[in-house]
DSSP file (Angstrom, degrees, kcal/mol; ACC not computed):
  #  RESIDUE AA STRUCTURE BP1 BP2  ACC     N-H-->O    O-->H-N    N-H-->O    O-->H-N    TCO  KAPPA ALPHA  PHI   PSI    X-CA   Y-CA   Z-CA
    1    1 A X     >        0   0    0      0, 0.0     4,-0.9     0, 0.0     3,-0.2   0.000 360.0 360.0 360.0 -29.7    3.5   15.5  -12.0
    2    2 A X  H  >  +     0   0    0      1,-0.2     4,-2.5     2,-0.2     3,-0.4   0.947 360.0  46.2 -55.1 -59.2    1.8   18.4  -10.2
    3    3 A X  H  > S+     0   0    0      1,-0.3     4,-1.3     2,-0.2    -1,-0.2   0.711 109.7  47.7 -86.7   0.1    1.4   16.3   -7.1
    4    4 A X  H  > S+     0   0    0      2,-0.2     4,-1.1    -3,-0.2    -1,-0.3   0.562 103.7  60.1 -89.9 -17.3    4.6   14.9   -6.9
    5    5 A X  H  X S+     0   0    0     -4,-0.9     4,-2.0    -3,-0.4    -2,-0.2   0.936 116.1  50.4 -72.9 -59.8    6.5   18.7   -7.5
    6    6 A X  H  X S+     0   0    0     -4,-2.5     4,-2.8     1,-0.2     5,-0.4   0.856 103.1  48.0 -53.0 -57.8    4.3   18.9   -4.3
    7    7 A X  H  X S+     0   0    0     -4,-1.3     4,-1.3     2,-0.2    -1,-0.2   0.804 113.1  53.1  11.6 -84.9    5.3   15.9   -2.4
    8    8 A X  H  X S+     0   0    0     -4,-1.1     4,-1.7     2,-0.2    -2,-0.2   0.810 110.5  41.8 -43.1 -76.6    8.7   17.0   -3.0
    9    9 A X  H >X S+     0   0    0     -4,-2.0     4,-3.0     2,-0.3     3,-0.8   0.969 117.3  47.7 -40.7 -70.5    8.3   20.8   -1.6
   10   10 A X  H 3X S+     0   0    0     -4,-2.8     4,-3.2     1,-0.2     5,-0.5   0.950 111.7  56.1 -36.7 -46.4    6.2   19.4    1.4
   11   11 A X  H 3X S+     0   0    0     -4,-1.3     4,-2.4    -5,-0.4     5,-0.4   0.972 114.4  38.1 -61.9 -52.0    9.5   16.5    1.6
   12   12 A X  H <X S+     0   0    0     -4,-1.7     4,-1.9    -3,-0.8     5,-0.3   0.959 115.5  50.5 -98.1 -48.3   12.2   19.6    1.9
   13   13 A X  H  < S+     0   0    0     -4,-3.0    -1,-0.2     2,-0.2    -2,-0.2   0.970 114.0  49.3 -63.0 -36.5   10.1   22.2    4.4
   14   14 A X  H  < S+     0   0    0     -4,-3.2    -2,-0.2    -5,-0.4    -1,-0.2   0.998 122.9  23.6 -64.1 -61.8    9.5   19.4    6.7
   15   15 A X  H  < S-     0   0    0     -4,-2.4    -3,-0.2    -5,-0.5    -2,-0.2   0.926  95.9-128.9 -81.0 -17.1   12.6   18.0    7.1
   16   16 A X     <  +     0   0    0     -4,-1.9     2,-0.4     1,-0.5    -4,-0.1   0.575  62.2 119.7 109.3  16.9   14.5   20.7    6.4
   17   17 A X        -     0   0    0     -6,-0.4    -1,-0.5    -5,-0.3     2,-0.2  -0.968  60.0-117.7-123.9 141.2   17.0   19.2    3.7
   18   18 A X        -     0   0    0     -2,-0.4     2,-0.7    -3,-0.1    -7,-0.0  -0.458  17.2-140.4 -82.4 126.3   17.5   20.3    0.3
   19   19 A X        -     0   0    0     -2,-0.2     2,-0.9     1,-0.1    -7,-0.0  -0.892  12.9-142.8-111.2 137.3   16.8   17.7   -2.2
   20   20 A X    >>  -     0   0    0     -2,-0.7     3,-2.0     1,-0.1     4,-1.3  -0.574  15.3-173.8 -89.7  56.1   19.8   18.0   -5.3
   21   21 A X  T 34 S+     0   0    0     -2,-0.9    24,-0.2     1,-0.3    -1,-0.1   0.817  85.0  53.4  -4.1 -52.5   17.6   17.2   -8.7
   22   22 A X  T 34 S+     0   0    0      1,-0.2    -1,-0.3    22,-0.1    -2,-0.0   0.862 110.4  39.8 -77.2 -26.3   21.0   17.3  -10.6
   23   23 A X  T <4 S+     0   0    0     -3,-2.0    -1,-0.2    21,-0.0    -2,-0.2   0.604 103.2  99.8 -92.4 -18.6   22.7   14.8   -8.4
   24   24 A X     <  -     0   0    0     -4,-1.3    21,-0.2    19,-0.2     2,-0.2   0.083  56.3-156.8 -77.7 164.8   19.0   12.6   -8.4
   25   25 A X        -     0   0    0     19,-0.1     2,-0.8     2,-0.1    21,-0.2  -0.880  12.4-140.0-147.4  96.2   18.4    9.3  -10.9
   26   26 A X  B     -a   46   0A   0     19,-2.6    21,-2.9    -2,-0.2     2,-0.4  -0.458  18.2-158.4 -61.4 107.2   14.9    8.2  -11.8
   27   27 A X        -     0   0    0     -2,-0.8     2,-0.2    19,-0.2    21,-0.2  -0.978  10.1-143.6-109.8 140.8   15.1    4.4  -11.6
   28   28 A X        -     0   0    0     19,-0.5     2,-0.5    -2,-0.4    21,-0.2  -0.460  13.1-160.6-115.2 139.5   12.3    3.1  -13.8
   29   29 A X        -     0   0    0     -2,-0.2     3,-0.2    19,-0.1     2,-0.1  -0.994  62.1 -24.7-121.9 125.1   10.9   -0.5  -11.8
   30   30 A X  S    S-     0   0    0     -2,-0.5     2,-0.4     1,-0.2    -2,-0.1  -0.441 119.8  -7.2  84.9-146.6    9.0   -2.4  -14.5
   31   31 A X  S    S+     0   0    0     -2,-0.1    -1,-0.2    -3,-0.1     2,-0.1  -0.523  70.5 176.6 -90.9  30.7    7.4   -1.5  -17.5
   32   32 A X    >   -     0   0    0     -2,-0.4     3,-0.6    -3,-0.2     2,-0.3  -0.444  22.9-156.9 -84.9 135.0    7.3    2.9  -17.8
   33   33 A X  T 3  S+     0   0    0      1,-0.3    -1,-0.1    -2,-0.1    -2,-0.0  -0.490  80.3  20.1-122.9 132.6    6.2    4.7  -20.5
   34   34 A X  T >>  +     0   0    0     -2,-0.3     3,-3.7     3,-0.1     4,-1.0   0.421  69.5 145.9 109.4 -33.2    8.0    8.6  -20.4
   35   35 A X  H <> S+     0   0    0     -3,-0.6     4,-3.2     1,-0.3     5,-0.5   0.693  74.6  41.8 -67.3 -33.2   11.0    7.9  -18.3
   36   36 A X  H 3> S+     0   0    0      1,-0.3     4,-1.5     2,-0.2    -1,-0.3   0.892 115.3  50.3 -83.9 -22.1   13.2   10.2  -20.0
   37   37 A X  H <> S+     0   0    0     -3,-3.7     4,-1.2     1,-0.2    -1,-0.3   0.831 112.7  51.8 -74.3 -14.4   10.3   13.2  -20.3
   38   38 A X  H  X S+     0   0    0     -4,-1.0     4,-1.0    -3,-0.4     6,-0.2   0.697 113.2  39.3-101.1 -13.0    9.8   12.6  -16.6
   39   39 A X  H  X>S+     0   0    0     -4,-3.2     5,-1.7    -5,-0.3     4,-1.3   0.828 116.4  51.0 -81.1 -28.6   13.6   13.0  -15.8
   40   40 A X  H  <5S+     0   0    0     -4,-1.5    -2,-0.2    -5,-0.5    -3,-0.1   0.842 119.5  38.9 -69.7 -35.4   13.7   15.8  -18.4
   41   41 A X  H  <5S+     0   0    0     -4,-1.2    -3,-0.1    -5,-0.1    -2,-0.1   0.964 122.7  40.1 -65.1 -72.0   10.3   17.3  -16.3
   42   42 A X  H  <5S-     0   0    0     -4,-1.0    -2,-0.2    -5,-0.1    -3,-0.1   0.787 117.0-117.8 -76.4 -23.0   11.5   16.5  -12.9
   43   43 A X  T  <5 +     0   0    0     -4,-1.3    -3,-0.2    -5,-0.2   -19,-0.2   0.927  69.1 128.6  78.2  35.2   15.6   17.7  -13.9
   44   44 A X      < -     0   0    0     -5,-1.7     2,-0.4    -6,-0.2    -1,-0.2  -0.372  65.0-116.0 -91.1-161.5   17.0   14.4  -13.4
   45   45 A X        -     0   0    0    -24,-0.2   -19,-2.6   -21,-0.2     2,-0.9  -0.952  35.7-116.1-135.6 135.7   19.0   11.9  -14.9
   46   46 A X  B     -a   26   0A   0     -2,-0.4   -19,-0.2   -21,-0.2     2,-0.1  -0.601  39.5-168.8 -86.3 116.8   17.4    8.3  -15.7
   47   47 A X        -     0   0    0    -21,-2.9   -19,-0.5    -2,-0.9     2,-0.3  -0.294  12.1-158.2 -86.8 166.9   18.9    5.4  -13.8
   48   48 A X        -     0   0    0    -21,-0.2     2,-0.4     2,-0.1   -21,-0.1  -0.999  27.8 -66.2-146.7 170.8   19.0    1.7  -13.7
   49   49 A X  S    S+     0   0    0     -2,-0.3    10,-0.1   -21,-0.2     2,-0.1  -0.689  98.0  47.8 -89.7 138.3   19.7   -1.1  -11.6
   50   50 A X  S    S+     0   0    0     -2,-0.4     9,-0.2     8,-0.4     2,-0.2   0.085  81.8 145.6 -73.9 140.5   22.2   -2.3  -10.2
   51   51 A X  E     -B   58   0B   0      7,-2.1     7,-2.0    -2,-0.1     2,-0.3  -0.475  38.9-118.0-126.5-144.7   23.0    0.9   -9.0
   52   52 A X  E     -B   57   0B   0      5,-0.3     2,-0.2    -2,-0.2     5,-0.2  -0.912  13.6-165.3-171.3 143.5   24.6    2.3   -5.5
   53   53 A X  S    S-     0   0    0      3,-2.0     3,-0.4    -2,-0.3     4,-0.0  -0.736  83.0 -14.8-151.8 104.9   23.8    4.3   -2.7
   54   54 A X  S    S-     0   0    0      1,-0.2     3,-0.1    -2,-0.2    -1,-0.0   0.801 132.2 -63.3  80.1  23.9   26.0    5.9    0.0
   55   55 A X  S    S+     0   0    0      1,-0.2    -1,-0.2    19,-0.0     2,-0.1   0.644 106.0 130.0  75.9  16.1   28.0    3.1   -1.9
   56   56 A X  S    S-     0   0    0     -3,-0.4    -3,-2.0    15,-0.0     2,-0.2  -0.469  73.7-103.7 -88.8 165.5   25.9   -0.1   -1.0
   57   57 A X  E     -B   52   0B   0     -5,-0.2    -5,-0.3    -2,-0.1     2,-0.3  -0.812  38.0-152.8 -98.2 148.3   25.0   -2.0   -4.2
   58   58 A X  E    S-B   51   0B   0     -7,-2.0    -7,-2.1    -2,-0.2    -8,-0.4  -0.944  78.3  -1.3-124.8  97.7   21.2   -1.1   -4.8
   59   59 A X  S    S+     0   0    0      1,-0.5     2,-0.3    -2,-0.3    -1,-0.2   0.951 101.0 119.8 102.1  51.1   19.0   -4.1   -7.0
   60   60 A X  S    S-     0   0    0     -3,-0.1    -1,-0.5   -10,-0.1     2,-0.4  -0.780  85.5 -92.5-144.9 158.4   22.8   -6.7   -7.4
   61   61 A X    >   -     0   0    0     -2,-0.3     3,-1.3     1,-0.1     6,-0.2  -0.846  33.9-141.8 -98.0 118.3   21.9  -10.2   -5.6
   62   62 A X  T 3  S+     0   0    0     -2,-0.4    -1,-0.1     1,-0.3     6,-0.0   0.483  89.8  59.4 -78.3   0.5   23.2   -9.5   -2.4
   63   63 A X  T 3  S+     0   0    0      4,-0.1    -1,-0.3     3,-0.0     2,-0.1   0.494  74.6  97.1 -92.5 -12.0   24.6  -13.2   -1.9
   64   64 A X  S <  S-     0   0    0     -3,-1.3     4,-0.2     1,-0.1    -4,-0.0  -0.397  78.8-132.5 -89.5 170.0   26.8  -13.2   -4.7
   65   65 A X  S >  S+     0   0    0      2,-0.1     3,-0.5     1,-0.1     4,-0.4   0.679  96.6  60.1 -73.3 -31.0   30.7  -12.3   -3.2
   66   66 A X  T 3> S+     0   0    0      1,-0.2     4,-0.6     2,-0.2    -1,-0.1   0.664  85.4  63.8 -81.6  -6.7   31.3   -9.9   -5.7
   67   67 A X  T 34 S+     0   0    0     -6,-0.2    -1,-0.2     1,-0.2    -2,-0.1   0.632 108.9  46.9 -79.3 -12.4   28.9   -7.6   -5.3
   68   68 A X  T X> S+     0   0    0     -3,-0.5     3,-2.4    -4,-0.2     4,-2.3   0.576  85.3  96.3 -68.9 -32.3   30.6   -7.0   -1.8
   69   69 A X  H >> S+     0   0    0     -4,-0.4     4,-1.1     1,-0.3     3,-0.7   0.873  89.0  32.3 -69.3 -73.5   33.8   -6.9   -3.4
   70   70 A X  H 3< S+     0   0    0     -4,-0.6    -1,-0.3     1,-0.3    -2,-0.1   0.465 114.0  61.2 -63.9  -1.9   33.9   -2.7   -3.7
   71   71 A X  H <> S+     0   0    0     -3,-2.4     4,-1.8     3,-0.1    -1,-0.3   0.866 111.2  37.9 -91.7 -34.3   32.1   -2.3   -0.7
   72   72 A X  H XX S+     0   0    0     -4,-2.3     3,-2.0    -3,-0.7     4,-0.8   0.954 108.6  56.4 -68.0 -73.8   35.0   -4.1    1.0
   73   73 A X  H 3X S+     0   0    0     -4,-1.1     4,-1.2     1,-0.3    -1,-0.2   0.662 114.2  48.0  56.2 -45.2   37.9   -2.7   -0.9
   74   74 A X  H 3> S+     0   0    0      2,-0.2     4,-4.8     3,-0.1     3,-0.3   0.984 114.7  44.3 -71.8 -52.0   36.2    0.9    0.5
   75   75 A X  H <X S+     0   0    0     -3,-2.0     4,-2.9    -4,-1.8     5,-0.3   0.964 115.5  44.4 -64.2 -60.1   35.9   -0.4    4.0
   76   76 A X  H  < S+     0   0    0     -4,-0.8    -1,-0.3     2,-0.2    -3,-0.2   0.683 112.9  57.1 -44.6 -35.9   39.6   -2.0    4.2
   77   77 A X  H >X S+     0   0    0     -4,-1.2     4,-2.4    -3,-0.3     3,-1.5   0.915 111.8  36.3 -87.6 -70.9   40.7    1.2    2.6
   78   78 A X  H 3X S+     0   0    0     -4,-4.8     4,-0.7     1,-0.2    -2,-0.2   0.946 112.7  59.3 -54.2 -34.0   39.1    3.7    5.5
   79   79 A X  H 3X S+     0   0    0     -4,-2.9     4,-0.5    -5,-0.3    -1,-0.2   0.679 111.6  41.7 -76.4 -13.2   40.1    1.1    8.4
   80   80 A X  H X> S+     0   0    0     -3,-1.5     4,-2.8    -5,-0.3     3,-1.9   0.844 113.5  51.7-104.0 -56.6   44.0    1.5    7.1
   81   81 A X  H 3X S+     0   0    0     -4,-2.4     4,-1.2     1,-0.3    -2,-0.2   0.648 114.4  45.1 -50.3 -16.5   43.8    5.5    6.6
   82   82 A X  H 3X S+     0   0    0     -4,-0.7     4,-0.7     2,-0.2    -1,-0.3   0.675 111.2  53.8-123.3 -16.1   42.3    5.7   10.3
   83   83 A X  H <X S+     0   0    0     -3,-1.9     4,-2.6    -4,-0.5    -2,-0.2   0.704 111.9  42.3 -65.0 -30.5   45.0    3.4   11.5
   84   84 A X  H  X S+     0   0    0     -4,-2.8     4,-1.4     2,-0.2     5,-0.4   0.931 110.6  55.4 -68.6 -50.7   47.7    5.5   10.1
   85   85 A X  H  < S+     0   0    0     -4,-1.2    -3,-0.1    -5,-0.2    -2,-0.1   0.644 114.5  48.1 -40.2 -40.1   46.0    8.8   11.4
   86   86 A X  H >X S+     0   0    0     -4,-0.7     4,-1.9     1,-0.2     3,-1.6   0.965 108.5  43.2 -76.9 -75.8   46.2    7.1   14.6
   87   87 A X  H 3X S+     0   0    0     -4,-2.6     4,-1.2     1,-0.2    -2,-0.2   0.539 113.1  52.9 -68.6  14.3   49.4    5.8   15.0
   88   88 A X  H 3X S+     0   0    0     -4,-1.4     4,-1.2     2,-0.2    -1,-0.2   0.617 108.9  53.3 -87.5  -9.3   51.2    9.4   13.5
   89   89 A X  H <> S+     0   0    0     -3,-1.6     4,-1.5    -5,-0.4    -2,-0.2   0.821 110.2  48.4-113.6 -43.4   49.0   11.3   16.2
   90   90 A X  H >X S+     0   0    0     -4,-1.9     4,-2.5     2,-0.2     3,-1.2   0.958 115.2  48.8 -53.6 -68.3   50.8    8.4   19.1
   91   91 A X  H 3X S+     0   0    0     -4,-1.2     4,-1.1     1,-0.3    -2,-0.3   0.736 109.7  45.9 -26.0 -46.5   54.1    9.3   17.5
   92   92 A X  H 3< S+     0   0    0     -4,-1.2    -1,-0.3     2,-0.2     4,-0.3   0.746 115.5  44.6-109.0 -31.5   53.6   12.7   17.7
   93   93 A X  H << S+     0   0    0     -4,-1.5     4,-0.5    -3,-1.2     5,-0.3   0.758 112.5  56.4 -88.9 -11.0   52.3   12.8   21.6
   94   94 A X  H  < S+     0   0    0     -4,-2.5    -2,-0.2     2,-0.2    -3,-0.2   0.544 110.3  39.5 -81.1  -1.8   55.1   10.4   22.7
   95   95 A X  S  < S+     0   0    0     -4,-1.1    -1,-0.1    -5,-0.3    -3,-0.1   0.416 114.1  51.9-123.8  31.2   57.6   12.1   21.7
   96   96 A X  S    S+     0   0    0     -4,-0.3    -2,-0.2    -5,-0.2    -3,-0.1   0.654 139.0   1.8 -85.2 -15.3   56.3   15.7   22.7
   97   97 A X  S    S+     0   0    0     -4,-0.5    -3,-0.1    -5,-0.0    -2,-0.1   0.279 105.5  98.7-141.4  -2.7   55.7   14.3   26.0
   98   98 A X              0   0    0     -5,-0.3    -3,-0.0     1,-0.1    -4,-0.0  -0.183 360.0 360.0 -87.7-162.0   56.7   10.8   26.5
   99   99 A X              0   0    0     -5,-0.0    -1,-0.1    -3,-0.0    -4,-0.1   0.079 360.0 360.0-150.0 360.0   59.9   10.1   28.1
């Protein structure tokens, strides 16, 4: 645990980003014997798979259609908000300047 606390430290002074413990998930791969003292150590929270990252599905069989299903739903969702955004922002310089 020592050298992973290190790791860690070394991880944030190099690049220069703060890593968020509370926000963090210990996903277990296999067999592990601890998890929950070593989230309780490390001041996370113990995960599993599937899980999500930056909203991607993380360990879901990427072939099935539904596992796409909320990533699309997200995407479809920002692509209308930026279409609106757009056309109030024509509105609003055609007729402040348009004819």
């Amino acid at each position: 645990m020592k050298y992973l606390s290190w790791i860690l430290m070394w991880f944030e002074a190099i690049s220069r980003l703060r890593i968020n413990l509370d926000k963090s998930e210990l996903i277990p791969v296999g067999c592990v014997e601890n998890v929950k003292a070593l989230a309780v150590e490390l001041g996370c929270k113990v995960g599993r798979l599937p899980s999500s990252y930056l909203g991607l599905p993380l360990g879901a069989p990427f072939k099935f259609m539904a596992t796409w299903d909320g990533v699309e739903k997200r995407f479809r969702k920002r692509l209308d908000n930026q279409i609106e955004v757009r056309a109030d922002s024509e509105r609003f310089f055609a007729g402040k300047w348009g004819s």
